[in-house]
N, C-alpha and C positions, 0 to 999 in steps of 0.2 A: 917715523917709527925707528926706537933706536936698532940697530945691526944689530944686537943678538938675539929681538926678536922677530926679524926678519927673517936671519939662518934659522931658527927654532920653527918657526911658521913654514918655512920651506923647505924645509926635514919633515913636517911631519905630512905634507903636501906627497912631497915621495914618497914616504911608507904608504900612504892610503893609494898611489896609482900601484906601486908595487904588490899591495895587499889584492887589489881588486882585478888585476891579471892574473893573481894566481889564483884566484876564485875562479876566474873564466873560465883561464886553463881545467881543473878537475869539474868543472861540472861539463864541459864540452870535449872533453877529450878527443885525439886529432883522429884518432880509428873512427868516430862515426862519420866522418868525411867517407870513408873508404867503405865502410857500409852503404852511404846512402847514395852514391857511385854505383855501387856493386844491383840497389836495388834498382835504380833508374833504368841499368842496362839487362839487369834480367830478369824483372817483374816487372818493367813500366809503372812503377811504384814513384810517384814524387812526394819523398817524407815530410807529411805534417811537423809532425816531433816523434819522440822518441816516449813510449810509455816510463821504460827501467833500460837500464844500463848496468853492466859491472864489470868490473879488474878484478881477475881472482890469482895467486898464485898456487901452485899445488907441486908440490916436491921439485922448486925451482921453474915450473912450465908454468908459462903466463896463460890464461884462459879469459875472450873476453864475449860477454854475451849482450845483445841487446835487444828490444823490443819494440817496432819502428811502427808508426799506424801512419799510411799514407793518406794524402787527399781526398782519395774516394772511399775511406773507411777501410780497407784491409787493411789486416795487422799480419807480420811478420815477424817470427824469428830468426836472428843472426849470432852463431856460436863459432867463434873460431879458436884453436890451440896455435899458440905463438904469434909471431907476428909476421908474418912468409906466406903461409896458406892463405887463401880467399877463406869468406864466408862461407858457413853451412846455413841454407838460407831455404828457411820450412814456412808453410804457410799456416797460421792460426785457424784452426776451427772458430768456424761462427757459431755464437751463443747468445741464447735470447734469454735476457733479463726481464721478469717479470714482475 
């Protein structure tokens, strides 16, 4: 294979691992670590997944919220303002779909 399609092949090798960490990154962001931490130790909650997730800002104040359903089917809320404070960490009403 001549070298400059070697380099060419191997450029474009890096953009796609570069591309698909930064994927990772924004769909996994490193707060729900600290959520699902938070929920272990004070719900005994071990998270499934996560239903929603958001980053919001609001007049400079980061605000991040998410919606964690654990193993055994509870679903939890987690809101916190900045990045300093713990979770505000509520528990979902159960709701029966018909």
């Amino acid at each position: 294979m001549p070298y400059c399609l070697k380099l060419a092949s191997s450029t474009v090798t890096g953009i796609a691992i570069t591309f698909s960490v930064a994927l990772a990154q924004s769909t996994n962001p490193a707060w729900l670590d600290e959520v699902t931490v938070q929920l272990a130790l004070e719900e005994q909650c071990n998270v499934g997944y996560f239903v929603s997730m958001k980053e919001t800002e609001l007049a400079g104040q980061l605000y991040f919220e998410a919606r964690a359903q654990c193993e055994d089917g509870r679903q939890f809320d987690a809101v916190r303002e900045g990045r300093i404070q713990p979770f505000k960490i509520t528990k979902c009403k159960e709701t029966v779909v018909c």
